[in-house]
C-alpha positions as protocol buffer text, in pm:
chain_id: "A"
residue {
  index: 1
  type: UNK
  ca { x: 0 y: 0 z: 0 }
}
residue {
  index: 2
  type: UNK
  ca { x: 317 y: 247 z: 98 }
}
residue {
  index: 3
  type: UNK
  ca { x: 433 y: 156 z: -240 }
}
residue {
  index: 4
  type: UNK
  ca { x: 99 y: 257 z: -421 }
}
residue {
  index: 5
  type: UNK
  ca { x: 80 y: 611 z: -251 }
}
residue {
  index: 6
  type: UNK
  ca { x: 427 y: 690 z: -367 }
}
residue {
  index: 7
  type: UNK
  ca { x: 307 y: 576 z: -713 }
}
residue {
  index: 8
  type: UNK
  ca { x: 37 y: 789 z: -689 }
}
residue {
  index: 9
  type: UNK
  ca { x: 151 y: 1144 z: -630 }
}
residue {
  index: 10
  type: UNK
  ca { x: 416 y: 1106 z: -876 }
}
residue {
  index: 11
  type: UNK
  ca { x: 206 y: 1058 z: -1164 }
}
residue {
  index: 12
  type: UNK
  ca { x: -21 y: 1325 z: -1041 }
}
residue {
  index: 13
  type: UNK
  ca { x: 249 y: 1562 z: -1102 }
}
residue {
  index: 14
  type: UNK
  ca { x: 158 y: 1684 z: -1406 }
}
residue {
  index: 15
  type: UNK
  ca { x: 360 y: 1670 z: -1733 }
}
residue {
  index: 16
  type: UNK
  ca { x: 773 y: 1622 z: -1686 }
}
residue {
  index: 17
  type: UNK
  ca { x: 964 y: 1931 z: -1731 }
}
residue {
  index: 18
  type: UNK
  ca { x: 1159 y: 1711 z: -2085 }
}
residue {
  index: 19
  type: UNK
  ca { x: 881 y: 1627 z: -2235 }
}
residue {
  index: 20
  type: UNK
  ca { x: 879 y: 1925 z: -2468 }
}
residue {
  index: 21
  type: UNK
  ca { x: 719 y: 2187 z: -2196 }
}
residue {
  index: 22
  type: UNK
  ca { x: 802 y: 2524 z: -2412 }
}
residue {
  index: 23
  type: UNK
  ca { x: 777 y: 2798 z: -2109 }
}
residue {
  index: 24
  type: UNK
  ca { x: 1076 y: 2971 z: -1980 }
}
residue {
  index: 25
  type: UNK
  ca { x: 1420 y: 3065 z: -2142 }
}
residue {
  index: 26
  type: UNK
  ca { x: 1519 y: 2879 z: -2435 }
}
residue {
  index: 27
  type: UNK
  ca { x: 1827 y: 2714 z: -2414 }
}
residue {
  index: 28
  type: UNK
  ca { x: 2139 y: 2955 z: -2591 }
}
residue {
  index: 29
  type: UNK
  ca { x: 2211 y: 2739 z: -2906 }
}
residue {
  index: 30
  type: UNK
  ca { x: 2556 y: 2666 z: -2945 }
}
residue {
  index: 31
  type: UNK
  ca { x: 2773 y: 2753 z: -3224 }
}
residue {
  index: 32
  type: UNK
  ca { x: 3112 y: 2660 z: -3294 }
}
residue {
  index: 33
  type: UNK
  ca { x: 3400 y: 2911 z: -3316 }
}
residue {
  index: 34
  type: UNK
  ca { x: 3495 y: 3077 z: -3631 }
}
residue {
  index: 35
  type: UNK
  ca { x: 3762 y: 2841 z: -3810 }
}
residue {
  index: 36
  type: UNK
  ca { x: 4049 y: 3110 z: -3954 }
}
residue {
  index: 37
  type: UNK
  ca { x: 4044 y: 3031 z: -4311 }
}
residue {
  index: 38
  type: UNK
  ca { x: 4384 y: 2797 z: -4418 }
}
residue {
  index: 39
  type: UNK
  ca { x: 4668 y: 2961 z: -4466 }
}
residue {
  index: 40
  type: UNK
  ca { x: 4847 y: 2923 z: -4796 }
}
residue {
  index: 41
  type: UNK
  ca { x: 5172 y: 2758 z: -4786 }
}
residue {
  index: 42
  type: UNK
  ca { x: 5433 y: 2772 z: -5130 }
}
residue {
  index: 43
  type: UNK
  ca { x: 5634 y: 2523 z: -4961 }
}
residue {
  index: 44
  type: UNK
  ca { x: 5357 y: 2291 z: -4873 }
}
residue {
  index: 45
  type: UNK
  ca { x: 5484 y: 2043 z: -5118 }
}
residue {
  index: 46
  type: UNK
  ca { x: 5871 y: 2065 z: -5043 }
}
residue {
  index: 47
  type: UNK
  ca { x: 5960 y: 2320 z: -5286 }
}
residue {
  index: 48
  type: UNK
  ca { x: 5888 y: 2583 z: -5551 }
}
residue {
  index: 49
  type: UNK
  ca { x: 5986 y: 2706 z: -5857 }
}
residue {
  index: 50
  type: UNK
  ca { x: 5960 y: 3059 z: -6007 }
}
residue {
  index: 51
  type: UNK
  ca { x: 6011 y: 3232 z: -6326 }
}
residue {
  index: 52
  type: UNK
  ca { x: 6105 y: 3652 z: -6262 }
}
residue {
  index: 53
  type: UNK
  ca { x: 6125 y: 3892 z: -6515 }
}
residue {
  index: 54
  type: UNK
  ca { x: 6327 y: 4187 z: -6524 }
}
residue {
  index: 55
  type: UNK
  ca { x: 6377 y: 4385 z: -6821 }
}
residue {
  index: 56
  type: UNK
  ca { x: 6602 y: 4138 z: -7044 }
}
residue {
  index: 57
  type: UNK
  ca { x: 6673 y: 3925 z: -6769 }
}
residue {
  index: 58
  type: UNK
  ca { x: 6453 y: 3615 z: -6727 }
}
residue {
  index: 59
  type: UNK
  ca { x: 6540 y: 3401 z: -6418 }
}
residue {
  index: 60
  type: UNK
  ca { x: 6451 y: 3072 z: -6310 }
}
residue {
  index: 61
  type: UNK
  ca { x: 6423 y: 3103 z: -5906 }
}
residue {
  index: 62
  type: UNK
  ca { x: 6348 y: 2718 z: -5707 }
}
residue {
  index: 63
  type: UNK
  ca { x: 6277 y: 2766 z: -5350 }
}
residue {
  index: 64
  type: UNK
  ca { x: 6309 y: 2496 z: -5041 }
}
residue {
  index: 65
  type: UNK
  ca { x: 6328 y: 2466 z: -4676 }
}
residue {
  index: 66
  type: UNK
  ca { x: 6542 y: 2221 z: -4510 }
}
residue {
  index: 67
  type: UNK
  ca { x: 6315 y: 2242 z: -4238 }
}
residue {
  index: 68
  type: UNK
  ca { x: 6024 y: 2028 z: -4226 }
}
residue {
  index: 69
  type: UNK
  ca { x: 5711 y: 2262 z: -4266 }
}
residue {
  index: 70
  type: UNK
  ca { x: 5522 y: 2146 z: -3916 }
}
residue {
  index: 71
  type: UNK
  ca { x: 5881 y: 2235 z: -3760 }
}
residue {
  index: 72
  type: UNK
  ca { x: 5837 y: 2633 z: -3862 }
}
residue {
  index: 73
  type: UNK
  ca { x: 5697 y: 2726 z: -3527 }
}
residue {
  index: 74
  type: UNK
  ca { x: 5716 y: 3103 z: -3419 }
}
residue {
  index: 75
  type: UNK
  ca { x: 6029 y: 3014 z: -3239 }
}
residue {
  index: 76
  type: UNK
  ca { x: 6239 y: 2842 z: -3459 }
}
residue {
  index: 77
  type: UNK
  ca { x: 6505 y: 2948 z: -3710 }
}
residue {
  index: 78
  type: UNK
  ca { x: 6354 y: 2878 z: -4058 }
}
residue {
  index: 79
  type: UNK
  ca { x: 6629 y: 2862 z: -4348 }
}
residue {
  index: 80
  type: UNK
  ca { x: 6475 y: 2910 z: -4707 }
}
residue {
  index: 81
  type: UNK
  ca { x: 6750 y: 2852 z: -4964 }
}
residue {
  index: 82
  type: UNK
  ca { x: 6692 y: 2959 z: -5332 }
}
residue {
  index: 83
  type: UNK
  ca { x: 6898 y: 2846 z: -5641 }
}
residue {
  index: 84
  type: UNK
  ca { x: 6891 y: 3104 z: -5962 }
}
residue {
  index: 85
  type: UNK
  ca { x: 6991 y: 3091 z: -6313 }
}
residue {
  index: 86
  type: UNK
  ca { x: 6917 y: 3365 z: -6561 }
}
residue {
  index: 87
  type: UNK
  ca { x: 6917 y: 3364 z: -6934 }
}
residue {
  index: 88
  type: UNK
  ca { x: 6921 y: 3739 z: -7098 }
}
residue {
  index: 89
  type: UNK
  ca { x: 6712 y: 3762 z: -7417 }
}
residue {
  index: 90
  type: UNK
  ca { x: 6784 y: 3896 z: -7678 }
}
residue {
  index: 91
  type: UNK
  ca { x: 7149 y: 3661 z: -7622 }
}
residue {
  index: 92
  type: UNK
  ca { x: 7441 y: 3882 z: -7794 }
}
residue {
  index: 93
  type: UNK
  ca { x: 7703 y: 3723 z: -7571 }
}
residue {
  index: 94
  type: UNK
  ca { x: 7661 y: 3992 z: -7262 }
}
residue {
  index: 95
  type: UNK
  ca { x: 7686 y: 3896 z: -6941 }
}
residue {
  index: 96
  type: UNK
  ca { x: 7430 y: 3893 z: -6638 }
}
residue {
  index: 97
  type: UNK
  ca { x: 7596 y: 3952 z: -6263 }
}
residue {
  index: 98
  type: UNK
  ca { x: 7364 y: 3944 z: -5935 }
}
residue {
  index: 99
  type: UNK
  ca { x: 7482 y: 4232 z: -5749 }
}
residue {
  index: 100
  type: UNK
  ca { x: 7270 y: 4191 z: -5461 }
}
residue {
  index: 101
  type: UNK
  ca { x: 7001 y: 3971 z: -5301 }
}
residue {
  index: 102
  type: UNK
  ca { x: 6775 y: 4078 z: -5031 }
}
residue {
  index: 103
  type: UNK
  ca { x: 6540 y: 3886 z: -4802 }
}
residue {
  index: 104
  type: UNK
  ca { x: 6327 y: 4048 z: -4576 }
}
residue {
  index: 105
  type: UNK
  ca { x: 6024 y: 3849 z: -4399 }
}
residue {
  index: 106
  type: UNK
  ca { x: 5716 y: 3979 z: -4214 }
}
residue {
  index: 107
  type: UNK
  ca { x: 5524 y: 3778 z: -4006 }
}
residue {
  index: 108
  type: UNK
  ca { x: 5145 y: 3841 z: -3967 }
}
residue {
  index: 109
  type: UNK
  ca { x: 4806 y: 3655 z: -3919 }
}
residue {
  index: 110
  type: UNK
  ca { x: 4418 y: 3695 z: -4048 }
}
residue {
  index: 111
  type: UNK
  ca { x: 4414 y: 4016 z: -3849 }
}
residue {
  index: 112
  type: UNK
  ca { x: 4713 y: 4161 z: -3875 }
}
residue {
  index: 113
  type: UNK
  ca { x: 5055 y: 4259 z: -3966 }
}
residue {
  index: 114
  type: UNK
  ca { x: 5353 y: 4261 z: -3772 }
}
residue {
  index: 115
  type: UNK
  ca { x: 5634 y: 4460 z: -3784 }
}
residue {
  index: 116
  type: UNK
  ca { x: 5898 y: 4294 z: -4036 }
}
residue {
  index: 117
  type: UNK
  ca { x: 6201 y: 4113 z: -3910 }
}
residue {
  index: 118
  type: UNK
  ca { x: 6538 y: 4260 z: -4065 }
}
residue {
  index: 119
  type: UNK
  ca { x: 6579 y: 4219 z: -4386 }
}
residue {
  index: 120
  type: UNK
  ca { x: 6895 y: 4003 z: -4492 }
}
residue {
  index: 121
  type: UNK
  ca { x: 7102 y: 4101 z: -4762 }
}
residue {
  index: 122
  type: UNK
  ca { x: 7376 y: 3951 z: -4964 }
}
residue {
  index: 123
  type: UNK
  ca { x: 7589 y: 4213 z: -5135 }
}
residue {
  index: 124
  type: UNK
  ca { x: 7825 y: 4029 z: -5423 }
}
residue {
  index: 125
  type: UNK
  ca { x: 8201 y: 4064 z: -5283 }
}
residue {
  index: 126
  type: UNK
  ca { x: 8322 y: 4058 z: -5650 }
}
residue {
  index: 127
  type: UNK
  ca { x: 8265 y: 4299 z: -5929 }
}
residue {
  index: 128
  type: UNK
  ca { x: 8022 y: 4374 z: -6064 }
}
residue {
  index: 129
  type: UNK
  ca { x: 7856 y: 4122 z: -5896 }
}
residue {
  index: 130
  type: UNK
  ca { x: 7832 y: 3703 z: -5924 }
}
residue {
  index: 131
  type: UNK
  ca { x: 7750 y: 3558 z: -6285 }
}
residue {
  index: 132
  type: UNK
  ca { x: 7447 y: 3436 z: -6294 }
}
residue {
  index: 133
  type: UNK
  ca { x: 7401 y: 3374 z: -6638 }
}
residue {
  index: 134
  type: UNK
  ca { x: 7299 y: 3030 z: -6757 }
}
residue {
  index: 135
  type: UNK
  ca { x: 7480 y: 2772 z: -6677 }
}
residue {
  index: 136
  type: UNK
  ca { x: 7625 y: 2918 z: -6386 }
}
residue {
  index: 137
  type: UNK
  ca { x: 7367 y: 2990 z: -6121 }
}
residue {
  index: 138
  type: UNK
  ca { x: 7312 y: 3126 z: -5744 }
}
residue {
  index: 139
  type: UNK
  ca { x: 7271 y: 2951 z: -5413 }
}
residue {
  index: 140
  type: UNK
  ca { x: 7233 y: 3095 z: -5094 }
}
residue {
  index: 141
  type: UNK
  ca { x: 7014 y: 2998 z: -4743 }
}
residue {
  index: 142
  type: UNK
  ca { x: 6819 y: 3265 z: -4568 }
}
residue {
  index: 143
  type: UNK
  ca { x: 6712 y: 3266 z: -4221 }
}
residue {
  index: 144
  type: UNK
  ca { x: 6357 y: 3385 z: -4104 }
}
residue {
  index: 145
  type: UNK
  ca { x: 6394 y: 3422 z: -3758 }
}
residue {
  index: 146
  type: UNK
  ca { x: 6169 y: 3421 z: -3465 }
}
residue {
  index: 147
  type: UNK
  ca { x: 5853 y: 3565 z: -3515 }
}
residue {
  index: 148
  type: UNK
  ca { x: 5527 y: 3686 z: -3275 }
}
residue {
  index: 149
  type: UNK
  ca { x: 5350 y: 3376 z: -3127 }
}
residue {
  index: 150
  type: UNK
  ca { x: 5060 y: 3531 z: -3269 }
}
residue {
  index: 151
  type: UNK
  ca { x: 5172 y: 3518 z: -3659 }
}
residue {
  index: 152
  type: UNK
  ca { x: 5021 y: 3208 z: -3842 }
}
residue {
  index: 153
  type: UNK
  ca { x: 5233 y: 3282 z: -4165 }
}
residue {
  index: 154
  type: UNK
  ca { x: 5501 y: 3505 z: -4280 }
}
residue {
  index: 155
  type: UNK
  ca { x: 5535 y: 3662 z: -4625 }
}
residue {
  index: 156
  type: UNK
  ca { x: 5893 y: 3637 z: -4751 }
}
residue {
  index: 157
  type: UNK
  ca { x: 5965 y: 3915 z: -5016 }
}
residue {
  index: 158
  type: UNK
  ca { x: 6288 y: 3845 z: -5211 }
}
residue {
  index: 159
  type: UNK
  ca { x: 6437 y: 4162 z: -5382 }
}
residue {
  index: 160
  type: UNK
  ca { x: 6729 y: 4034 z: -5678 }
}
residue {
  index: 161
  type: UNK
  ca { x: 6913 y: 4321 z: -5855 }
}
residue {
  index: 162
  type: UNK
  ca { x: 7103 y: 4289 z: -6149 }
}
residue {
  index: 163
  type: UNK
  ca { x: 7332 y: 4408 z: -6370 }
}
residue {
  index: 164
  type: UNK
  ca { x: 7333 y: 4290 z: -6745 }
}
residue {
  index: 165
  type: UNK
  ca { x: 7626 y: 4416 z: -6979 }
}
residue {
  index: 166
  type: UNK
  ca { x: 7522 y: 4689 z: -7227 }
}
residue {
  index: 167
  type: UNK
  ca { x: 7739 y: 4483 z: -7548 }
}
residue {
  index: 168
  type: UNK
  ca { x: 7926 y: 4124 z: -7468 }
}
residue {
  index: 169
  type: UNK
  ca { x: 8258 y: 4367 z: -7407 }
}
residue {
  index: 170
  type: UNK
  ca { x: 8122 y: 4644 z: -7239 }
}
residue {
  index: 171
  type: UNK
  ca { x: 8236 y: 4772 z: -6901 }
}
residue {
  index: 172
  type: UNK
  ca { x: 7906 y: 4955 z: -6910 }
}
residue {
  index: 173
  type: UNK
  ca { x: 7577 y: 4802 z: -6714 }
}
residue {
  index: 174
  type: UNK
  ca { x: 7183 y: 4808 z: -6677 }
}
residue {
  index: 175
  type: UNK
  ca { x: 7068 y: 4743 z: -6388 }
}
residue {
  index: 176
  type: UNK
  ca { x: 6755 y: 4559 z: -6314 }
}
residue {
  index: 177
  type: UNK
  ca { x: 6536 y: 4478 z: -6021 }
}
residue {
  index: 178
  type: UNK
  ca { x: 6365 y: 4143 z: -5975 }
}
residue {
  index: 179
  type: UNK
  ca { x: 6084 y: 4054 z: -5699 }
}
residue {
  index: 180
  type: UNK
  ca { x: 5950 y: 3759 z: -5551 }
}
residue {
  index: 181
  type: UNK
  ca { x: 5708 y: 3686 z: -5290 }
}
residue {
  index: 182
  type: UNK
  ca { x: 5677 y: 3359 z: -5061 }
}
residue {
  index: 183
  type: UNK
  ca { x: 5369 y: 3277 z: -4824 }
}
residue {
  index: 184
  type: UNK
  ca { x: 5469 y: 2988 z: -4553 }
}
residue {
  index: 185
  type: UNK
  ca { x: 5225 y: 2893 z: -4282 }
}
residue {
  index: 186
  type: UNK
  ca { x: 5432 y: 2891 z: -3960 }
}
residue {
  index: 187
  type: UNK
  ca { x: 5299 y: 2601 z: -3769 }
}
residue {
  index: 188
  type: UNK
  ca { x: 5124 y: 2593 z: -3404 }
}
residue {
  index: 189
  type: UNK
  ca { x: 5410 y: 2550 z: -3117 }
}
residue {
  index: 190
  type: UNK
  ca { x: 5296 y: 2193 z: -2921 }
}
residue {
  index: 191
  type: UNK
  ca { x: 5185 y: 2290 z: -2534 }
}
residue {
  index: 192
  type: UNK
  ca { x: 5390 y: 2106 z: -2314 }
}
């Protein structure tokens, strides 16, 4: 009998708060956070390769990292070499000589830019500068260095200036101005 009068009030409670009773506050509805967009990476698949014109010059730029791309944190040093050759059209036997090659990286993310890390610059140590003419080409590794933990890629902007010989024995030069522009994704540091 004790059992049945428990029995009793309970279903003379009226109908259970879950089963779809619509007084009150709604519930908030979630949402999920804003994903950032992807960031482009030109080094995503190892390397790349560019063609930059400049006047007469024409040069073949390939880009790499020896550093594996999920190991370009905001903290780490991040070498990008570059190997160039140029061809100079039209070809009447004149030379083409880098003079000087200038890195300079700025970090930033989907909100904003950061202040740009020192640009690094390679001035030839010969003159008028290193032959670069096809087949003898360029090498050199820049480093991007630490950036704000904040910055989820860094634009690399790659300034090449040449000088081309006016005739094939000329002691006269043009000079031309190359640019290049690299977007790498700089990778989220682990916790811990």
């Amino acid at each position: 009998m004790a059992l049945l009068a428990l029995v009793l009030p309970l279903s003379a409670c009226g109908q259970a708060p879950w089963a779809g009773a619509t007084t009150g506050t709604p519930a908030p509805a979630t949402s999920a956070a804003p994903v950032a967009p992807p960031v482009s990476n030109d080094l995503s698949g190892g390397s790349t390769q560019r063609t930059l014109t400049a006047g007469a010059v024409s040069a073949t730029v390939n880009y790499w990292s020896t550093l594996r791309m999920d190991r370009w944190t905001a903290t780490a040093v991040k070498p990008v070499s570059l190997s160039m050759v140029t061809t100079v059209t039209p070809n009447d036997g004149q030379k083409v000589y880098l003079q000087r090659a200038t890195m300079t990286a700025i970090p930033a993310n989907a909100t904003q830019t950061f202040a740009p890390l020192d640009p690094q610059v390679d001035q030839a140590t010969v003159s008028p500068g290193y032959l670069v003419l096809a087949p003898y080409s360029y090498s050199n590794t820049f480093n991007v260095g630490a950036v704000p933990a904040e910055a989820t890629y860094v634009t690399i902007q790659f300034d090449f200036d040449y000088l081309v010989q006016t005739t094939p024995t000329s002691t006269e030069f043009a000079k031309q101005t190359a640019s290049d522009t690299l977007t790498v994704a700089i990778a989220a540091q682990n916790a811990g």
